[in-house]
NUZA-430941 format. One record per residue (C-alpha): z, x, y. Coordinates in steps of 0.1 Angstrom, whole numbers, plus 5000, padded with zeros to 4 digits. Layout:
N
ZXY ...
//
This chain:
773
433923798555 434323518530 437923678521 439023648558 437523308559 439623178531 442423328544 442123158582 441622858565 444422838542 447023008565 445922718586 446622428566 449522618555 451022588588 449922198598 446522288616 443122128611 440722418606 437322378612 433722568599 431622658628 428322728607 425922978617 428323168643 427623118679 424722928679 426422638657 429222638683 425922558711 424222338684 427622118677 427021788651 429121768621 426721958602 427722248624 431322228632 433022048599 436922048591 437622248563 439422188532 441322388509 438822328480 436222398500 437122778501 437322808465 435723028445 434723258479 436423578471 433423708452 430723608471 429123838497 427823778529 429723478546 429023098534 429323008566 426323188580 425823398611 423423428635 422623598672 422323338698 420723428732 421823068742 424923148745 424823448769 424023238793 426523008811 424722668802 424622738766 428522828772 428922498787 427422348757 429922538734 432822418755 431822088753 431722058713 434922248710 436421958731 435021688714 436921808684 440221938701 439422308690 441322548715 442222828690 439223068680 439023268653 435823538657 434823748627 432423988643 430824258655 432124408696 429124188708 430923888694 434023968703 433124028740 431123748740 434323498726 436323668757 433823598785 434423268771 438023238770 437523378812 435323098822 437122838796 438922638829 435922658850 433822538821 435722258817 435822168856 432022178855 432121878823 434421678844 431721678874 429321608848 431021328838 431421458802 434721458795 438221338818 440821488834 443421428804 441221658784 441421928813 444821898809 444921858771 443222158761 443522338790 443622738777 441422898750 443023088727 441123368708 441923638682 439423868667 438724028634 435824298631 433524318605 431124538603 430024758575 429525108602 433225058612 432125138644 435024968663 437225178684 441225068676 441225008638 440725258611 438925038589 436624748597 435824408572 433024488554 432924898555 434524948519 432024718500 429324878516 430525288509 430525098470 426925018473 425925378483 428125568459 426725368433 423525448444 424025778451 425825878416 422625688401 420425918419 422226248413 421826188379 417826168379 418226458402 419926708380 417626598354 414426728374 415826978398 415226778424 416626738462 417426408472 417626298512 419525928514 419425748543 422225558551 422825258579 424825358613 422825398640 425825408663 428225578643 428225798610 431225708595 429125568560 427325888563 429826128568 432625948538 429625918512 428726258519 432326338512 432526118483 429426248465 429826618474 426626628493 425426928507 424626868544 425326568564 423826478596 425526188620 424926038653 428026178673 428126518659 424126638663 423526958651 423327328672 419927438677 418627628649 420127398624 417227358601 417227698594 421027658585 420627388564 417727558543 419527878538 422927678525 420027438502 419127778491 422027918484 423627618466 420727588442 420927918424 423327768395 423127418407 420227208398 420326928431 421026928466 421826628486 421426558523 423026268539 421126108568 422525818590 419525658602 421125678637 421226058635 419426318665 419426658680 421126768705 418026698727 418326328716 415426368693 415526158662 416426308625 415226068600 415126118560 411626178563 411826458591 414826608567 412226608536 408826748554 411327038565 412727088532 409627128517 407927328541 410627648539 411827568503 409127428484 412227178470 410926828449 412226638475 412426268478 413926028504 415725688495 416325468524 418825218512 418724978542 420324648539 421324688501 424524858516 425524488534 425424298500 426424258465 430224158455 433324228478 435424538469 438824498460 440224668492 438124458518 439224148496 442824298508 442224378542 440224008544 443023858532 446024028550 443924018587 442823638587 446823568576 448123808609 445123638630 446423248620 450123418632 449023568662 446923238676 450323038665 451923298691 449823338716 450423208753 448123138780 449123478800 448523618763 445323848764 443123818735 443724028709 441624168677 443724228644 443624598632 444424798607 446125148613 447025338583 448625068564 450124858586 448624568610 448424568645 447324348676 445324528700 444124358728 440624308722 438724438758 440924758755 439024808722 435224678734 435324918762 436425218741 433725138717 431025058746 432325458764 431625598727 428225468730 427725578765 429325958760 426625968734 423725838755 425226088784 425126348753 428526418759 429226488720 432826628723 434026338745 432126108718 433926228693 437226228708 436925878717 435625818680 439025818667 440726038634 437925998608 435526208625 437926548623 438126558584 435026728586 436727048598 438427098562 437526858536 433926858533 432627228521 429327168546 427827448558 429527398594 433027528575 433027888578 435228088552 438128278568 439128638557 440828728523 444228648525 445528818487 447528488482 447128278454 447527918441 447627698414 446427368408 447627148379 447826828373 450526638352 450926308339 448326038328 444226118344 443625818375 440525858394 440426068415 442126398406 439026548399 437726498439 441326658452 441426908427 437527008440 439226978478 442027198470 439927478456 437527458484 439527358512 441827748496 438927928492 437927848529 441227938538 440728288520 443128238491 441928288457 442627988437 443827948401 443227628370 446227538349 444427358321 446427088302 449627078329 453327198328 452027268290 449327478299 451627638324 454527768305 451627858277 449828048301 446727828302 445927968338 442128118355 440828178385 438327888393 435527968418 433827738446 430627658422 433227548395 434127228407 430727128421 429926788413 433626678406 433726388431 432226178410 433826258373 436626028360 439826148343 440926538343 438826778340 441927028339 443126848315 446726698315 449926668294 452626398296 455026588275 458526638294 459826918270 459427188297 461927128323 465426978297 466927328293 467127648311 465127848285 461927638298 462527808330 462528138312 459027998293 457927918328 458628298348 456528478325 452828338333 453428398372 453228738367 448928658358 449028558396 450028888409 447029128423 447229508436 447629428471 450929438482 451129038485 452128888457 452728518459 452328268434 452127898447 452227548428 450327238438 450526988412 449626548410 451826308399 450926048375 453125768358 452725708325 453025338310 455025348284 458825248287 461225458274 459025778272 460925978296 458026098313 457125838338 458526078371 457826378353 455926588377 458226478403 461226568379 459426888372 459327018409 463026938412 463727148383 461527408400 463227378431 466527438411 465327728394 464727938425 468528018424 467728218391 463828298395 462428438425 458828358413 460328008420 460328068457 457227978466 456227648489 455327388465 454127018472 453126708449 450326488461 450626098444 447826008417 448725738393 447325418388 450825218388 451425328422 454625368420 455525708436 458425748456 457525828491 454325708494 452525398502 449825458485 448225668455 444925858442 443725668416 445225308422 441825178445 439825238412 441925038386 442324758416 438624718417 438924718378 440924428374 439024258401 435524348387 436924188357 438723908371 435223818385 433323788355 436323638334 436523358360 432723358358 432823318319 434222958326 431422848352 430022498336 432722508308 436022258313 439222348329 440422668317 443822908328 443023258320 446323498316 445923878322 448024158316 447724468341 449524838338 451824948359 454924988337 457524838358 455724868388 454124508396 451524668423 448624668405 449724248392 450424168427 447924348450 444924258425 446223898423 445623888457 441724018458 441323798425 442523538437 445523438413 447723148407 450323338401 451823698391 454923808370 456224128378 459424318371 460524338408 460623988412 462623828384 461723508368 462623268341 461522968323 462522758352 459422968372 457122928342 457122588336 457022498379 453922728378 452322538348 452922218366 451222358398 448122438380 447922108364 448221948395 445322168410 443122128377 443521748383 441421758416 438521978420 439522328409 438522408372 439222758370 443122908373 444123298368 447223458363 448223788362 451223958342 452124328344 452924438314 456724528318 457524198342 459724088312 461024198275 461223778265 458523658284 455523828271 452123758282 451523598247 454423408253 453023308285 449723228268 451623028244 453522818268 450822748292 448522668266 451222408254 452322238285 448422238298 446822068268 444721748278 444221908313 443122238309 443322528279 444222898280 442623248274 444523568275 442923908279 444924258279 442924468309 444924798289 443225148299 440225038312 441825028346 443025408342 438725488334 435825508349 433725658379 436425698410 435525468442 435025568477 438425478486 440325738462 437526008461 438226058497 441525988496 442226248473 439726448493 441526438530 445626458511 444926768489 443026928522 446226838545 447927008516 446227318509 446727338552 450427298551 450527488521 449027798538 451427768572 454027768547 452928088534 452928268563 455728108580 457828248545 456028578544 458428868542 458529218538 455029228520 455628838495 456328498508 459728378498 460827998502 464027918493 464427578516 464627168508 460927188532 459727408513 458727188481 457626858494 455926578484 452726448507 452526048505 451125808531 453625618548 452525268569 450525478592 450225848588 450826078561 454026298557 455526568540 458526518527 461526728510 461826578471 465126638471 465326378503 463326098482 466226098456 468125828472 464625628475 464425628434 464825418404 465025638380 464925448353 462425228359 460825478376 460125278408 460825328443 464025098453 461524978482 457924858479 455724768512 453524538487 455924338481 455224158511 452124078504 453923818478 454123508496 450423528508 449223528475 451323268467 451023058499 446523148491 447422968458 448822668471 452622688470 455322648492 456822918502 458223138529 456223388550 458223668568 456323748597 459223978609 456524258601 453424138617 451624328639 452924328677 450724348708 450224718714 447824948736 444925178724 445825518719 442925738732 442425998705 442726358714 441426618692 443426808674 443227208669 441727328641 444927548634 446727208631 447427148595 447326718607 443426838620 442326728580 443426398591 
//
């Protein structure tokens, strides 16, 4: 909440507005005095991003339900000239802002009569403008895919739960966690997924009758050669009589027909604190800009609108449409109308059907075709959780899958075996490859690799009469310039593709899901791995900044990966908070340098002490962040000094978060589904054979859905040499960053969101490859 704070109130200056604090949420706005509704300053959002919870408080306030307490509201709003609301809630808050945005003119009729205020300030401030932003950590809000707040709080129960499985294997033990949503299980059902757990229970999906019995045989079955078991539990979750299933009612059942150690960990309201994640920092910061635009563009006949987020784009719903979606949810599931719940849930829900290995998914029959996973390139976090839902998600399909240890390497060496549904238990949570991976490029320069290559494809042939071989493979960047291996895994399926003309083994369906930290993939917006070095240069932005609390004025530079890619520099300098950010894409000189040196000595002269700046490591051959370091250090002296730091590979290490464990869960599922209609769409006389462009695709999210897509299409979309796509979304994100920081600048809002309608989800079938998603 503090991020979307900051934002509304320096988009707001930014554009000529007075912006005002109302402290304590509603009941400051009935309350009024200067202590409760106070102008805000740009300083007086510093130093916010980090901070969980919101500075500004919040509170529930029965007052203003009723209509006097709404008069009161009015009445302090006028005082000050406020007629554009902000609301960073909840749908209670949100309906409750609308109600008074409808009664806003009688309202003001009623102060007249009362003497209060005069007809000039009827006429004055005569219409109530109000946008919304939800947060709320259940993202429980019908119309946006992801809610303020929701992110941060999936990081508090990972870490928890990767904490806990740890003691667990350790003694054998079961562990039950209950989780908050008592509406809605979306924190149960995506931590489930992230952690691997065995059995999930949620509010809008009770379980069939007979369920226990279910769930202790699958317990039972998962522990022979596993040495923990855990249960997910929203605290919201029942039967389908209605009957309440709490972590304690999952653990006296567990006992009683296993005999299990069993122990139950309610994590209540730790899940609503601790430090911002880098991705709500994002979404904070990208929704209170689009709000400040869409109350600059509002109109009296304009309805009021809430700021969402579908996919990866913006958008302005209008805000009832959403509250009474929300409110049917709620009431299909009081009317135990489950499916209809469900339905009117939205997209998350239906990734149960093939990404999460419960005991709801049922395997189908053998199907005698085979696949192999690989993975290529440098490890990102987050391989490991979509190499576990490719195995499954195949084995579920009835294809026997197959390991390529240590990449294209291991593939032309023969490195390949069958890997099993108990072999990649517990992968969610590992860092790096555990397949292994090679960035070598040797294998695809001349047409005797290709010969290298035929032979092992013959290991994935068995008796029955089909024989198909497929290839499913990441693609990682690596850092270093010049190497030549930077698209290699997307090189390496266009030399595959090539080769069918000479190798029938070759004719296969093959498609590359994104996983690199840089993310820098062609044809996607977004990549495995990249969340989890985000949050590292955060995390670490955080304490850096922190290093310099009580100390005099000091300019930290950084240097992020990314090789010519300035994502991870730009997109972290926004949840950091920056000053400033050097990338490749955006060229600069020592013109740029020494205007963003005198910037920060202008800010360091008023109350700001801290400044950061962020420099990806290939911005600039000259300009080097020790030159950088140099210079500022220089021209800053007598106001403030410098400190460099090189982040290097920590950003490609450690345990995955949420966002990219189940990110990398849902794309490789949505793959292994497409990769199997591809199969029997190209099966012939007894072996599949695919021998077309849409055949070998790469899966990448683009603004608001994913899509396959021909490589041989994304070409034209390519830097090669700086192995970059020729268009970047993030790059838009640019100016805010900069206009956060305090400089002019220009703002396209050519892309922000535009008024649209809900669009009531319909289920889709579970034959439906886009069912995963």
């Amino acid at each position: 909440m503090n991020a979307a704070v900051r934002a509304v109130v320096r988009m707001g200056i930014y554009v000529g507005a007075k912006v005002y604090f109302i402290r304590e949420g509603y009941q400051g706005m009935v309350d009024g005095g200067e202590e409760n509704i106070k102008e805000a300053s740009w300083e007086s959002v510093s130093s916010m991003l980090q901070m969980g919870g919101t500075v500004i408080g919040s509170a529930r306030c029965k007052e203003f339900r009723s209509h006097e307490g709404r008069l009161k509201a009015a009445h302090n709003l006028v005082q000050r000239g406020i007629t554009n609301l902000c609301v960073i809630g909840g749908d209670g808050s949100l309906t409750g802002a609308n109600l008074f945005r409808e009664e806003w003119s009688g309202l003001l009729e009623e102060l007249v009569q009362q003497g209060l205020i005069d007809e000039d300030a009827v006429q004055k401030y005569s219409a109530l403008h109000i946008v919304g932003m939800v947060g709320s950590i259940d993202n429980d809000f019908c119309g946006t895919d992801m809610t303020i707040g929701t992110d941060s709080a999936l990081h508090r129960i990972i870490e928890v739960v990767d904490a806990i499985m740890t003691t667990a294997q350790s003694h054998q033990r079961t562990f039950v966690l209950e989780v908050m949503g008592r509406h809605c299980g979306y924190l149960a059902l995506v931590s489930a997924l992230a952690c691997g757990a065995d059995w999930v229970l949620i509010p809008e999906m009770p379980p069939e009758d007979g369920w226990e019995e279910k769930m202790c045989q699958k317990l039972s079955t998962r522990s022979r050669g596993s040495r923990l078991n855990i249960i997910i539990v929203a605290e919201g979750a029942i039967d389908r009589h209605g009957k309440a299933i709490t972590g304690s009612v999952v653990k006296d059942l567990v006992v009683r027909c296993l005999g299990f150690d069993t122990r139950v960990t309610i994590l209540g309201h730790v899940q609503r604190g601790g430090t911002p994640s880098a991705f709500d920092r994002i979404l904070a910061s990208r929704m209170g800009v689009e709000a400040v635009i869409a109350l600059l563009e509002t109109t009296a006949n304009t309805p009021a609108c809430v700021v969402s987020l579908c996919g990866n784009q913006a958008v302005r719903l209008p805000l009832m449409e959403c509250v009474q979606m929300t409110q049917e949810v709620q009431k299909a599931m009081d009317e135990k109308k489950f499916e209809e719940a469900v339905k009117l849930r939205g997209r998350y829900i239906h990734i149960t059907n093939h990404c999460s290995g419960f005991a709801q998914l049922q395997p189908q029959p053998p199907s005698n075709f085979n696949i192999a996973v690989l993975n290529v390139g440098a490890p990102a976090a987050g391989m490991n959780a979509a190499v576990r839902s490719a195995v499954r998600v195949g084995i579920s399909e009835g294809h026997k899958m197959f390991a390529v240890n240590d990449g294209f390497e291991g593939f032309y060496k023969g490195q390949i075996k069958e890997i099993k549904w108990a072999d990649v238990g517990g992968w969610t949570g590992q860092g790096g490859s555990l397949l292994g991976t090679k960035r070598g490029t040797c294998l695809f320069h001349a047409a005797v690799r290709c010969d290298r290559l035929g032979s092992p494809l013959a290991s994935f042939h068995v008796s029955s009469s089909l024989t198909v071989s497929l290839l499913y493979q990441h693609h990682l960047v690596t850092k270093t310039p010049g190497s030549g291996s930077a698209l290699q895994a997307y090189l390496g399926l266009m030399e595959l593709l090539e080769a069918r003309g000479k190798y029938d083994e070759f004719c296969v369906p093959m498609v590359m899901v994104p996983a690199t930290v840089s993310n820098n993939v062609p044809g996607s917006d977004l990549s495995i791995g990249a969340d989890t070095a985000l949050n590292a240069i955060t995390d670490t932005c955080d304490r850096i900044k922190q290093s310099a609390s009580g100390t005099k004025r000091r300019v930290f530079i950084i240097e992020t990966m990314g090789g010519y890619c300035g994502y991870l520099a730009s997109v972290g300098g926004l949840a950091a908070g920056a000053d400033a950010a050097y990338i490749y894409e955006e060229p600069f000189d020592i013109r740029d340098l020494q205007s963003n040196v005198e910037h920060l000595t202008e800010k360091m002269k008023g109350a700001i002490q801290r400044g950061l700046v962020l420099r990806n490591e290939n911005s600039n051959e000259n300009y080097t962040t020790d030159f950088i370091y140099q210079l500022y250090s220089e021209e800053g002296r007598g106001v403030f000094d410098c400190r460099k730091n090189v982040l290097g590979h920590m950003q490609q290490g450690g345990a995955p978060s949420p966002f990219d464990r189940n990110f990398g869960t849902k794309i490789s599922a949505k793959a292994m589904l497409w990769l199997t209609k591809k199969m029997n769409e190209t099966f012939r006389q007894g072996r599949v054979f695919a021998n077309t462009e849409d055949t070998c695709c790469l899966l990448g999210m683009r603004r608001r859905a994913l899509v396959f897509q021909p490589v041989v299409q994304l070409k034209d979309e390519t830097d090669f040499v700086h192995r970059i796509p020729k268009e970047q979304w993030w790059l838009k994100l640019r100016p805010l960053m900069k206009i956060l920081a305090k400089y002019k600048t220009s703002y396209d809002v050519s892309d922000s969101g535009q008024l649209e309608h809900v669009v009531r989800n319909i289920r889709p079938k579970e034959s439906d490859p886009s069912g995963a998603m």
